[in-house]
KOLGU-4560 file (N, C-alpha, C; in nm, 3 decimals, padded with zeros to 5 digits):
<recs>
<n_xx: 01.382 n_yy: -10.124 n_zz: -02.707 ca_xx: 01.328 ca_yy: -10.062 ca_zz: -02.589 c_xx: 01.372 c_yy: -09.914 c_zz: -02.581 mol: A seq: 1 type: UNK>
<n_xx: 01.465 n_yy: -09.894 n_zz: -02.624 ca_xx: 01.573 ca_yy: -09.716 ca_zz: -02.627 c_xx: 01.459 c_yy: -09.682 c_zz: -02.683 mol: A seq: 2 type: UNK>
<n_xx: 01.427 n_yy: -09.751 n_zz: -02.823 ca_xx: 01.334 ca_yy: -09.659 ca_zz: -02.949 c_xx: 01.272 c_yy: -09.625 c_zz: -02.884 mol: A seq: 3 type: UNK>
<n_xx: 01.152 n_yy: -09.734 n_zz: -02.802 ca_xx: 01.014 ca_yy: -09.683 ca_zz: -02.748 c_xx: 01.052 c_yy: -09.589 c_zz: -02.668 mol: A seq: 4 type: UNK>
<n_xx: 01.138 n_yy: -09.609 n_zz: -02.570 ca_xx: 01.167 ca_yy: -09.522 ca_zz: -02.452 c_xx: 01.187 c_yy: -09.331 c_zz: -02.509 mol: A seq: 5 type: UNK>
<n_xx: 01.266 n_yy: -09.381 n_zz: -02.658 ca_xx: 01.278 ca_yy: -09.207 ca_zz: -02.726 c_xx: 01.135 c_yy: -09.166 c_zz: -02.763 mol: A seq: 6 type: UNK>
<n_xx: 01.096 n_yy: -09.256 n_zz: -02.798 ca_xx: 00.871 ca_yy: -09.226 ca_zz: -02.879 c_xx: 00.792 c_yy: -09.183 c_zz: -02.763 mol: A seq: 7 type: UNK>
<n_xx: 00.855 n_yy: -09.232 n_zz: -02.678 ca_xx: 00.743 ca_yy: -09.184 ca_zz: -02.538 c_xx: 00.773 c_yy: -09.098 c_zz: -02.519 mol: A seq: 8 type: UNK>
<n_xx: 00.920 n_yy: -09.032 n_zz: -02.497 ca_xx: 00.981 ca_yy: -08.907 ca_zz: -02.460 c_xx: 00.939 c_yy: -08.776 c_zz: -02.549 mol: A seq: 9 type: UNK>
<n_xx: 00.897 n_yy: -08.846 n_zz: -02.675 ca_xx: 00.897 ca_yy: -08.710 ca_zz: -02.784 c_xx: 00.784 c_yy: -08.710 c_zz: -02.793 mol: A seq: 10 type: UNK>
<n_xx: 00.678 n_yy: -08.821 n_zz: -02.791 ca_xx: 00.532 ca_yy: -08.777 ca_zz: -02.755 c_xx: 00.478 c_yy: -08.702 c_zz: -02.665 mol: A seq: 11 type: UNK>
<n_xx: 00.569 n_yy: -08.776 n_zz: -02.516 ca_xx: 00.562 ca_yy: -08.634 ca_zz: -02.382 c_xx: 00.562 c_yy: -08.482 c_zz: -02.378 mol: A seq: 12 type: UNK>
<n_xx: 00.710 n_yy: -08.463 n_zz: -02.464 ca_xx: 00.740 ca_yy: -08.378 ca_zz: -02.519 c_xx: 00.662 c_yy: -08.297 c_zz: -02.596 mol: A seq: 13 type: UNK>
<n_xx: 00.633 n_yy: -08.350 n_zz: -02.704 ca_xx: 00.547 ca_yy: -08.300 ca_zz: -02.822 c_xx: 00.410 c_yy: -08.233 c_zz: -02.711 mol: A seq: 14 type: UNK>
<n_xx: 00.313 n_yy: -08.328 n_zz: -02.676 ca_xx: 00.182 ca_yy: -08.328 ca_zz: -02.572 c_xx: 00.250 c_yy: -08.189 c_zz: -02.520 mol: A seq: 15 type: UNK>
<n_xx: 00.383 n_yy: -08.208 n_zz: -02.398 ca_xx: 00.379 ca_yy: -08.070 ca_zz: -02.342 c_xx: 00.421 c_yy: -07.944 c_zz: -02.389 mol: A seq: 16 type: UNK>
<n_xx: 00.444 n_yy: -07.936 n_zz: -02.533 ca_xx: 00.504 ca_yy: -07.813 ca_zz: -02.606 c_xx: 00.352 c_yy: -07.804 c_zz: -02.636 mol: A seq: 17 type: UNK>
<n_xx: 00.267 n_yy: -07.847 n_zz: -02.702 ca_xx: 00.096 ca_yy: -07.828 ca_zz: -02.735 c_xx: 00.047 c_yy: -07.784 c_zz: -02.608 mol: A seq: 18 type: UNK>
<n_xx: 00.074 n_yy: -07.856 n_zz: -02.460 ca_xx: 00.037 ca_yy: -07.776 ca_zz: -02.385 c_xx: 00.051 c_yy: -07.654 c_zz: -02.336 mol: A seq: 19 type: UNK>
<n_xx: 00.220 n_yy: -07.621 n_zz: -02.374 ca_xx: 00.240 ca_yy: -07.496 ca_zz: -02.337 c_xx: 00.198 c_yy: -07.394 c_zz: -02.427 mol: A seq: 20 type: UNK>
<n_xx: 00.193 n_yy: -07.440 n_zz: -02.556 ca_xx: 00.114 ca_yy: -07.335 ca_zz: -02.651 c_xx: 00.012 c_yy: -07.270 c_zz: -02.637 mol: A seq: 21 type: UNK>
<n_xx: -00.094 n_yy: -07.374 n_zz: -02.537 ca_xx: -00.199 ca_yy: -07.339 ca_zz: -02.540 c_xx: -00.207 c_yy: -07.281 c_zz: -02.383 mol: A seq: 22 type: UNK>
<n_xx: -00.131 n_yy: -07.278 n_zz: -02.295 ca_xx: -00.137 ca_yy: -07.222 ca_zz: -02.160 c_xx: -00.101 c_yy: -07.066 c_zz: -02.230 mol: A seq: 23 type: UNK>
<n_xx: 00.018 n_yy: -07.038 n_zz: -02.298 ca_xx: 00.068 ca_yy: -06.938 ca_zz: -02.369 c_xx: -00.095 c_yy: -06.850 c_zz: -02.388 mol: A seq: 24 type: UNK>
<n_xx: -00.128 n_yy: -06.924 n_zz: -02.491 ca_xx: -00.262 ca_yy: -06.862 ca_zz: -02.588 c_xx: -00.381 c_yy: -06.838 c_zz: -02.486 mol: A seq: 25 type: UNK>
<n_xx: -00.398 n_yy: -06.896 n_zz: -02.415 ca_xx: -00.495 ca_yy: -06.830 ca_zz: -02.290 c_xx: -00.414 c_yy: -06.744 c_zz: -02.197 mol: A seq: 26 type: UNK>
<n_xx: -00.313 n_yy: -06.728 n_zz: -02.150 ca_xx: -00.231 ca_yy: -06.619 ca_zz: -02.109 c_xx: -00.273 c_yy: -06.489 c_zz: -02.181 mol: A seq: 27 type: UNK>
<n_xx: -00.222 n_yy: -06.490 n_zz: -02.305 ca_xx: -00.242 ca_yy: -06.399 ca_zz: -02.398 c_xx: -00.372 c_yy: -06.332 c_zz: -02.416 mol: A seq: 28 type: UNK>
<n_xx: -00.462 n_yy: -06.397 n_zz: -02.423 ca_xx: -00.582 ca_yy: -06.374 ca_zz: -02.434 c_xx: -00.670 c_yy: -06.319 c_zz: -02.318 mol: A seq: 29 type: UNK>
<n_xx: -00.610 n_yy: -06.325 n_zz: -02.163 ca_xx: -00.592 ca_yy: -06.307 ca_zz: -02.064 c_xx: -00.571 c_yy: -06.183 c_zz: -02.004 mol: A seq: 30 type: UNK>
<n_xx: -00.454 n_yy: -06.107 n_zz: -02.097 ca_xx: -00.392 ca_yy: -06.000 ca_zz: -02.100 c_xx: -00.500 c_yy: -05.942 c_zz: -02.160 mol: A seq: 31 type: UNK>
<n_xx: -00.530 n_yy: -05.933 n_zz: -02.302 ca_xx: -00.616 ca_yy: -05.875 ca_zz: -02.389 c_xx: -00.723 c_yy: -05.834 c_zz: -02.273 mol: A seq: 32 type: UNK>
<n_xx: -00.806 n_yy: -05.945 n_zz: -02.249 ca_xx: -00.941 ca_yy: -05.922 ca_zz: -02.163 c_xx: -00.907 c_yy: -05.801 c_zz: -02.012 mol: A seq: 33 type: UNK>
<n_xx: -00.816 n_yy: -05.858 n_zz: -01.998 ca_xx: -00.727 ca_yy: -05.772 ca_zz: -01.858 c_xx: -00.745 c_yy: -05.615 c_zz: -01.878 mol: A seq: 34 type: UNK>
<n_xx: -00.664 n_yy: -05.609 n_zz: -02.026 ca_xx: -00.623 ca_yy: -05.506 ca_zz: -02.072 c_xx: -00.786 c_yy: -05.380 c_zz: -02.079 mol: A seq: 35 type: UNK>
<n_xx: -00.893 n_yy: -05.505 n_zz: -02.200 ca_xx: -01.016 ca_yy: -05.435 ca_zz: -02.214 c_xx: -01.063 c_yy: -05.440 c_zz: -02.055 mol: A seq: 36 type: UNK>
<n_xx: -01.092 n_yy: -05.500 n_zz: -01.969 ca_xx: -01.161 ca_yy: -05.478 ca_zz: -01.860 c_xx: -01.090 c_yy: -05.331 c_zz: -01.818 mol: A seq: 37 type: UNK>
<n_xx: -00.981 n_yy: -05.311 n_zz: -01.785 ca_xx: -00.917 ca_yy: -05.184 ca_zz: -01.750 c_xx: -00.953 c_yy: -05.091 c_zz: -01.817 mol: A seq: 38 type: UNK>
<n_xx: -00.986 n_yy: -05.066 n_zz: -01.949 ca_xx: -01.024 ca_yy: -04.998 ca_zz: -01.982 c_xx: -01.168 c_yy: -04.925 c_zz: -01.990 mol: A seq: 39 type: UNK>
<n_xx: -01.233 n_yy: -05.037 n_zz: -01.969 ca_xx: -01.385 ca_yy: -05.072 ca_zz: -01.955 c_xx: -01.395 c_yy: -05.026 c_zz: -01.831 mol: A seq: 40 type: UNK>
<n_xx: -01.354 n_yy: -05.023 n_zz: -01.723 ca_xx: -01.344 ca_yy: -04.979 ca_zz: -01.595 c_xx: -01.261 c_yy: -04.811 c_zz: -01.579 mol: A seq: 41 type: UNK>
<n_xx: -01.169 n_yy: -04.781 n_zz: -01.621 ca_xx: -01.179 ca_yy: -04.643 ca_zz: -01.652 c_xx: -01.255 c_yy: -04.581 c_zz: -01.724 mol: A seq: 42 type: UNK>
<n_xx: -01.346 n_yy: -04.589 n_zz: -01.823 ca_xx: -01.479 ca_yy: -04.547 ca_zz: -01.938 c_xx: -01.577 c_yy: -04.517 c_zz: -01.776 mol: A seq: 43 type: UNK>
<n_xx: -01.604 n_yy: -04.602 n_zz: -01.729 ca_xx: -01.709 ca_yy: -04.626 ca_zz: -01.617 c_xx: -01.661 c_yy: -04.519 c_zz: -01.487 mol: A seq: 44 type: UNK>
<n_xx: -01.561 n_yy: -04.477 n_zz: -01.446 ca_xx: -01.547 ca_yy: -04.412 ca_zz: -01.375 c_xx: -01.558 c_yy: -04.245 c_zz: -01.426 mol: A seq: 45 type: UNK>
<n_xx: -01.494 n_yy: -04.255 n_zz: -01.539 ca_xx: -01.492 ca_yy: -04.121 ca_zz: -01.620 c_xx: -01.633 c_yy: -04.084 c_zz: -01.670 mol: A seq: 46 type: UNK>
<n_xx: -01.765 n_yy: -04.151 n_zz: -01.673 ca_xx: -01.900 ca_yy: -04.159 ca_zz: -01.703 c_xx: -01.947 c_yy: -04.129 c_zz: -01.532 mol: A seq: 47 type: UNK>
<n_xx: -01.930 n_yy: -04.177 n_zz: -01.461 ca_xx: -01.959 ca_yy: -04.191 ca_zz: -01.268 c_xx: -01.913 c_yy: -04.048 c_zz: -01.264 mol: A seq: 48 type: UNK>
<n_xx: -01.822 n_yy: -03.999 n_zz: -01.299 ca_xx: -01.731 ca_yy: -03.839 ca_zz: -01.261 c_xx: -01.830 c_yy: -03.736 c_zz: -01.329 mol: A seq: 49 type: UNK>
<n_xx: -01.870 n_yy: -03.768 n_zz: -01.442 ca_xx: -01.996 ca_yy: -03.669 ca_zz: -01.563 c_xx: -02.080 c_yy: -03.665 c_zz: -01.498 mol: A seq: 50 type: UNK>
<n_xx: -02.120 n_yy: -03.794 n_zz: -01.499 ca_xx: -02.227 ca_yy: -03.789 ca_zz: -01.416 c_xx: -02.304 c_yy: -03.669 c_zz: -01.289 mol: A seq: 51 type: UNK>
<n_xx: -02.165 n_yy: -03.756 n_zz: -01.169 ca_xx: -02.232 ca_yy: -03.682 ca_zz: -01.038 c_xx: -02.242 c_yy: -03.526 c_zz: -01.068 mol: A seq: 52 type: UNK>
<n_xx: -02.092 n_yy: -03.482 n_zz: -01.154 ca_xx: -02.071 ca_yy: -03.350 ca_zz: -01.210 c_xx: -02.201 c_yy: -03.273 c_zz: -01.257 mol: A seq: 53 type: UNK>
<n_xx: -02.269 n_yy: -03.343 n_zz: -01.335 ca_xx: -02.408 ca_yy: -03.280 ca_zz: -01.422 c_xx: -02.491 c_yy: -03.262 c_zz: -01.311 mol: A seq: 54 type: UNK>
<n_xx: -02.500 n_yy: -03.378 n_zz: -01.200 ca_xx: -02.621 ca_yy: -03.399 ca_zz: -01.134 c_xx: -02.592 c_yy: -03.219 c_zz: -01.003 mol: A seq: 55 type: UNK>
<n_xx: -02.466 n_yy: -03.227 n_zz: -00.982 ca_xx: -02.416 ca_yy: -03.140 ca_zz: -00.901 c_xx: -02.449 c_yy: -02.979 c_zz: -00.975 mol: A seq: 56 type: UNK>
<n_xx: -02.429 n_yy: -02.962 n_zz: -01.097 ca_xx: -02.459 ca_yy: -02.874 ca_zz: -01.167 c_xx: -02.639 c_yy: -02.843 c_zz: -01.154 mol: A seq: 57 type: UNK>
<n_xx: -02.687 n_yy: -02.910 n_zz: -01.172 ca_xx: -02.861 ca_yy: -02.943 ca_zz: -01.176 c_xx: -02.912 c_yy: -02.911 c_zz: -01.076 mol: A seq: 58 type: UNK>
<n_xx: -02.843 n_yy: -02.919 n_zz: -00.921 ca_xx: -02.850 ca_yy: -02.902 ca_zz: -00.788 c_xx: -02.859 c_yy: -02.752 c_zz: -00.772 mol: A seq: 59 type: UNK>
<n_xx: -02.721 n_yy: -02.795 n_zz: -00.834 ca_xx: -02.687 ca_yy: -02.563 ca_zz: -00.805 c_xx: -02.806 c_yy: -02.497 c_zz: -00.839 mol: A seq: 60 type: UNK>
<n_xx: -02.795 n_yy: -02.563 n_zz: -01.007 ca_xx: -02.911 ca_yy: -02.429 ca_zz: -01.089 c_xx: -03.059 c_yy: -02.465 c_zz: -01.008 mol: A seq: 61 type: UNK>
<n_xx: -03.084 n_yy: -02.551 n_zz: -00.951 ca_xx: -03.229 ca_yy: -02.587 ca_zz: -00.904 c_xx: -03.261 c_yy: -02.465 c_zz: -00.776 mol: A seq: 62 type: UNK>
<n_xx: -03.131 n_yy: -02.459 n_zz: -00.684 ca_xx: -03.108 ca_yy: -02.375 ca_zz: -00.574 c_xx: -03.084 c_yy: -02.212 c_zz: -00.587 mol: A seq: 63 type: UNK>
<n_xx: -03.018 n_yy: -02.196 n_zz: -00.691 ca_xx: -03.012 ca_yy: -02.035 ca_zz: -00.759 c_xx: -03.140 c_yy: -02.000 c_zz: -00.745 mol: A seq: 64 type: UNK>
<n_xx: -03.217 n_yy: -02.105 n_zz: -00.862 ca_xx: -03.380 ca_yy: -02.077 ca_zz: -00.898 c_xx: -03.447 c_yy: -02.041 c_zz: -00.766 mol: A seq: 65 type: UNK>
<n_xx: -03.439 n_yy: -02.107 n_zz: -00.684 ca_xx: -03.531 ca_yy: -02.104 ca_zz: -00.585 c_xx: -03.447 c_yy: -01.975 c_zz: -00.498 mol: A seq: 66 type: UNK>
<n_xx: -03.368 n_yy: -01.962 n_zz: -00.455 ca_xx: -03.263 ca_yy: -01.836 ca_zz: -00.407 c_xx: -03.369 c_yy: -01.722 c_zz: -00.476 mol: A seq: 67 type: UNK>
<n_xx: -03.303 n_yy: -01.685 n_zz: -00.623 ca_xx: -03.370 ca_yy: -01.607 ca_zz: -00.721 c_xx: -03.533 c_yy: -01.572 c_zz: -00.638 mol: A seq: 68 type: UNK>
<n_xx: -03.585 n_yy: -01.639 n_zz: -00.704 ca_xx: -03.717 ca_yy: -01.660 ca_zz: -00.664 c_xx: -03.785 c_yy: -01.559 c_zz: -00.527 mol: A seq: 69 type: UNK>
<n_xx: -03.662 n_yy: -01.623 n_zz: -00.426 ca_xx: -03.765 ca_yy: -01.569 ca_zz: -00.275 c_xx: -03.699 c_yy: -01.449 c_zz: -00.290 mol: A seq: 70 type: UNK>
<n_xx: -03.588 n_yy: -01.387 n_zz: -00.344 ca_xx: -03.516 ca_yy: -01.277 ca_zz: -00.341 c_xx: -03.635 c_yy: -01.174 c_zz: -00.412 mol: A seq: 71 type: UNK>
<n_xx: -03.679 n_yy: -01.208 n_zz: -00.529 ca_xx: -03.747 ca_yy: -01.113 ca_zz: -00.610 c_xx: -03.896 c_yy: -01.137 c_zz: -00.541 mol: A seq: 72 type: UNK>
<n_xx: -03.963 n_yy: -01.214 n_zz: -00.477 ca_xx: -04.078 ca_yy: -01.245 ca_zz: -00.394 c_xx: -04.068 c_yy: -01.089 c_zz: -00.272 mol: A seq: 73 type: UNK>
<n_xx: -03.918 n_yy: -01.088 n_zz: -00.216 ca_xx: -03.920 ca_yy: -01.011 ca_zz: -00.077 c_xx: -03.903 c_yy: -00.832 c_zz: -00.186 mol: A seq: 74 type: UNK>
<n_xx: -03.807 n_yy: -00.872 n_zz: -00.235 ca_xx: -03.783 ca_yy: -00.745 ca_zz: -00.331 c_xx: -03.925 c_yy: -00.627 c_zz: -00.395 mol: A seq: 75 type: UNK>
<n_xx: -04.014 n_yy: -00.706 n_zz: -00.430 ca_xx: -04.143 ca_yy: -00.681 ca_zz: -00.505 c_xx: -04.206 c_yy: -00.549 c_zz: -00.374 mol: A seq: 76 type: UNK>
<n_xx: -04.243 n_yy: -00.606 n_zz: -00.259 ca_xx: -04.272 ca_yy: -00.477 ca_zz: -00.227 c_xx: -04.198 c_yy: -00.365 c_zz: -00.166 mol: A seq: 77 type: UNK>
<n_xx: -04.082 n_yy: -00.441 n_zz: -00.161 ca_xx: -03.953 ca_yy: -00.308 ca_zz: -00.126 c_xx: -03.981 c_yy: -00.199 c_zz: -00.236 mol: A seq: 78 type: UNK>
<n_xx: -04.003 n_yy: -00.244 n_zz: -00.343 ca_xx: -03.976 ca_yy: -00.142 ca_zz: -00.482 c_xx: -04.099 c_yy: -00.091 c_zz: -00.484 mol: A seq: 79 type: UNK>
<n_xx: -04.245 n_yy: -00.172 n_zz: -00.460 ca_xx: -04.335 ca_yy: -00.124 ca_zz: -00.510 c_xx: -04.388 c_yy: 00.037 c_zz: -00.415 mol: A seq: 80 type: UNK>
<n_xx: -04.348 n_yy: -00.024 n_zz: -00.280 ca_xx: -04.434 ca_yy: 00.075 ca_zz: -00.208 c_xx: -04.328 c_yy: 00.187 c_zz: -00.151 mol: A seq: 81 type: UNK>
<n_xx: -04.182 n_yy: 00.144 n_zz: -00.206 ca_xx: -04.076 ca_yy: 00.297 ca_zz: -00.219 c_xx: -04.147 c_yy: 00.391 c_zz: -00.318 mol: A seq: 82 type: UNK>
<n_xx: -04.157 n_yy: 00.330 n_zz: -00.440 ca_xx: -04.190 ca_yy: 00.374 ca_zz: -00.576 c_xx: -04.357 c_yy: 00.453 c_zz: -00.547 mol: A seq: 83 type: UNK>
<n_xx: -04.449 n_yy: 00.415 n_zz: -00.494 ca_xx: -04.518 ca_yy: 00.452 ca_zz: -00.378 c_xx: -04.532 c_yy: 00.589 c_zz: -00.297 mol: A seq: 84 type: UNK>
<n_xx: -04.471 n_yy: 00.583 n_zz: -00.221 ca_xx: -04.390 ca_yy: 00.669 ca_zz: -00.142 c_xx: -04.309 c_yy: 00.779 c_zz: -00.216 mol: A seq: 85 type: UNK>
<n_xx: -04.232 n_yy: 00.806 n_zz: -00.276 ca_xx: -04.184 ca_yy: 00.903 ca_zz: -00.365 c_xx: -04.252 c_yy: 00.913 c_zz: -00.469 mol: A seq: 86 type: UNK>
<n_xx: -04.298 n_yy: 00.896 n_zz: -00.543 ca_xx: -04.421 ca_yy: 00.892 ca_zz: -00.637 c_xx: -04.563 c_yy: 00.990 c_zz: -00.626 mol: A seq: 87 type: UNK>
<n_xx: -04.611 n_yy: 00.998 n_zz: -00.498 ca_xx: -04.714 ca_yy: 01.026 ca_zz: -00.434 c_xx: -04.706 c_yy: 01.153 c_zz: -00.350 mol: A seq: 88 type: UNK>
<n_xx: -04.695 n_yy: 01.228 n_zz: -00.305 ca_xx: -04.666 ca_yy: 01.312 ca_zz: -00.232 c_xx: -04.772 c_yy: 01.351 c_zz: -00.060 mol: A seq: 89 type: UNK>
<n_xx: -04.913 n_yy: 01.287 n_zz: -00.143 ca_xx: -05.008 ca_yy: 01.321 ca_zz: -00.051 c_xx: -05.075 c_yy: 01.178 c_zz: 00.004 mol: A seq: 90 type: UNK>
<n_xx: -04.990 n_yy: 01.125 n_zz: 00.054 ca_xx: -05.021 ca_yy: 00.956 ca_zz: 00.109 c_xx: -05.020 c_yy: 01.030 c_zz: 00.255 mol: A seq: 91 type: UNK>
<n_xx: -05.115 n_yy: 00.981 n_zz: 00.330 ca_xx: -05.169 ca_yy: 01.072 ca_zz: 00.429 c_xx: -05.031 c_yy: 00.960 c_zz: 00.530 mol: A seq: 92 type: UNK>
<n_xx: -05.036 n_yy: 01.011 n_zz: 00.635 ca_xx: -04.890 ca_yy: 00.991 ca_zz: 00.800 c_xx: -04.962 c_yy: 00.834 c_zz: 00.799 mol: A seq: 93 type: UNK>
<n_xx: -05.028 n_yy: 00.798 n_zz: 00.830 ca_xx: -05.077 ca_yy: 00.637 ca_zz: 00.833 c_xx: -05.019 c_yy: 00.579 c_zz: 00.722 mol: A seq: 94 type: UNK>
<n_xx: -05.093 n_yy: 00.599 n_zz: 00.611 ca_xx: -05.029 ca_yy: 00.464 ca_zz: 00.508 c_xx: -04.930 c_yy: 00.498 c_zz: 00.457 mol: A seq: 95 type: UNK>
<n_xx: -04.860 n_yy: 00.593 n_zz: 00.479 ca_xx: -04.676 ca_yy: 00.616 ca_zz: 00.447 c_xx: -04.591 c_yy: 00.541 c_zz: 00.604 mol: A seq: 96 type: UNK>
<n_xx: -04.625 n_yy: 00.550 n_zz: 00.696 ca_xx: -04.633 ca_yy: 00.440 ca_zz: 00.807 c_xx: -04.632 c_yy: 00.293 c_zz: 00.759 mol: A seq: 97 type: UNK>
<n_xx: -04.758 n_yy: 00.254 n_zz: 00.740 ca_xx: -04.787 ca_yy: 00.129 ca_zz: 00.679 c_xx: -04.663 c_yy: 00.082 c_zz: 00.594 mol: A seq: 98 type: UNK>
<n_xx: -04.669 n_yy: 00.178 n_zz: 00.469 ca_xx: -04.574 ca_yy: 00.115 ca_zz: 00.375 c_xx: -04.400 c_yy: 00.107 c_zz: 00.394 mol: A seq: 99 type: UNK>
<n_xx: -04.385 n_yy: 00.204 n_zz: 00.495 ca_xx: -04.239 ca_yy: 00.201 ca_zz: 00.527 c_xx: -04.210 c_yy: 00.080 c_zz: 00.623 mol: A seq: 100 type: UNK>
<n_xx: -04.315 n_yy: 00.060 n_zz: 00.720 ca_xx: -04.320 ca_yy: -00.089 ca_zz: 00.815 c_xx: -04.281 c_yy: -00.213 c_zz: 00.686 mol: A seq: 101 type: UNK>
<n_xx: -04.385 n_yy: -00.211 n_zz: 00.629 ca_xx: -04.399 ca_yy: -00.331 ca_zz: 00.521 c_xx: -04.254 c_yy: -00.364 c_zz: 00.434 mol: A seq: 102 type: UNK>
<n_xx: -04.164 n_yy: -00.192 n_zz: 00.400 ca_xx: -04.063 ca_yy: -00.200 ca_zz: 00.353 c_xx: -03.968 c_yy: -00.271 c_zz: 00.435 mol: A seq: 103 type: UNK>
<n_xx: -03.968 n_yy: -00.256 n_zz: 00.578 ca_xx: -03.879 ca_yy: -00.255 ca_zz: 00.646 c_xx: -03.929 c_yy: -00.397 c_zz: 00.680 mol: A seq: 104 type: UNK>
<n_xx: -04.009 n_yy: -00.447 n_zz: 00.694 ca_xx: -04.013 ca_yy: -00.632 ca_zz: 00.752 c_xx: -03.972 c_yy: -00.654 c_zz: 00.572 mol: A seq: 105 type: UNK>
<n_xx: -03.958 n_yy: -00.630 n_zz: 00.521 ca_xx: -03.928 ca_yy: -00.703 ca_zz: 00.369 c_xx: -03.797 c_yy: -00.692 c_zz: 00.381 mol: A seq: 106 type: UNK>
<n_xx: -03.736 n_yy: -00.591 n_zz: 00.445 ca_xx: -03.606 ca_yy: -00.575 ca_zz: 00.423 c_xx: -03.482 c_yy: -00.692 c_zz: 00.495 mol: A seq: 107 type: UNK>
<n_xx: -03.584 n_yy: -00.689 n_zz: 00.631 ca_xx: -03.540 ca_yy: -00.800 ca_zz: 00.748 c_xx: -03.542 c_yy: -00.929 c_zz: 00.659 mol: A seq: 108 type: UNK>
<n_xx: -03.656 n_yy: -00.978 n_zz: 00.600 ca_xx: -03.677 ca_yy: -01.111 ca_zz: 00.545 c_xx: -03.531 c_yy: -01.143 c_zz: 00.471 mol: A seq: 109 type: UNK>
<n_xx: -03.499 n_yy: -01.055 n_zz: 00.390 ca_xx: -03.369 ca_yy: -01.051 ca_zz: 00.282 c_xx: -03.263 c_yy: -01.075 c_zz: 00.401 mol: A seq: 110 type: UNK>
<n_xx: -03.265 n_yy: -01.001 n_zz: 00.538 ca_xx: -03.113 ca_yy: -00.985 ca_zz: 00.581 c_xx: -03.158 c_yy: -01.154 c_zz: 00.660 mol: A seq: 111 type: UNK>
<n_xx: -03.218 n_yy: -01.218 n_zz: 00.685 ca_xx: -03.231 ca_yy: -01.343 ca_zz: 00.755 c_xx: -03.225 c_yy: -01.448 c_zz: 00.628 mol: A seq: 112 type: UNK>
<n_xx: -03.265 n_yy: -01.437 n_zz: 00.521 ca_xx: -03.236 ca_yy: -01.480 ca_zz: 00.401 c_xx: -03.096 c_yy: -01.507 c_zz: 00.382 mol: A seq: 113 type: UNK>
<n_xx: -03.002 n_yy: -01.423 n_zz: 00.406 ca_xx: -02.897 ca_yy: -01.408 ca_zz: 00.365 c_xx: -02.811 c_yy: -01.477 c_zz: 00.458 mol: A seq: 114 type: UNK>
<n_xx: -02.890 n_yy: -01.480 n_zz: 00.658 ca_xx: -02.780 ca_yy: -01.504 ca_zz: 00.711 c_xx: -02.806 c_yy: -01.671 c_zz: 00.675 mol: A seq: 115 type: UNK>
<n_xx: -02.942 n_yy: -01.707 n_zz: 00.645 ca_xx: -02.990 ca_yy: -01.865 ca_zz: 00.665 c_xx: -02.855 c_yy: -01.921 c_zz: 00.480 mol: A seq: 116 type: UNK>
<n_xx: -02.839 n_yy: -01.822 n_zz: 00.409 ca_xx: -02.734 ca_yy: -01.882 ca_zz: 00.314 c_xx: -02.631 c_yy: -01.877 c_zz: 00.367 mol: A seq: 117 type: UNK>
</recs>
């Protein structure tokens, strides 16, 4: 009866050293996955950071463009009808009138331009 009683004990035994091997080996394996998910999850944030970064970049340059744009839109007859005006000598009191008005609401557009940035 001792014998059996030692055979049961070392089979128990035996069974729970196999079990702990294998609690061990999924532990382990546990870590690993742990380990790649963490990493897999910093990749993903550092891609999320590029990202918004590019998209934020894309924003700007989209807004320059359009900035740009109405700047040289208001600019065009500031230059044209100065250039105009000194250019010309015999632009009769009316349309040297005209064109200095026209300069001058172009000029306003830019300073309301500027305060609306």
């Amino acid at each position: 009866m001792i014998v059996s009683l030692e055979e049961t004990v070392e089979e128990r035994t035996a069974a729970l050293a196999g079990q702990v091997t294998e609690h061990q080996k999924t532990q382990e394996s546990l870590w690993v996955s742990n380990a790649d998910l963490a990493k897999s999850m910093g990749d993903l944030r550092q891609t999320h950071r590029a990202l918004i970064e590019k998209e934020r970049v894309t924003a700007l340059g989209e807004m320059v463009g359009g900035i740009s744009h109405d700047f040289n839109n208001i600019l065009v007859p500031i230059i044209s009808y100065s250039s105009i005006l000194i250019d010309d000598s015999n632009i009769d009191k009316k349309e040297r009138n005209e064109s200095l008005a026209t300069i001058k609401t172009a000029a306003w557009e830019v300073l309301q331009k500027i305060d609306r940035l």
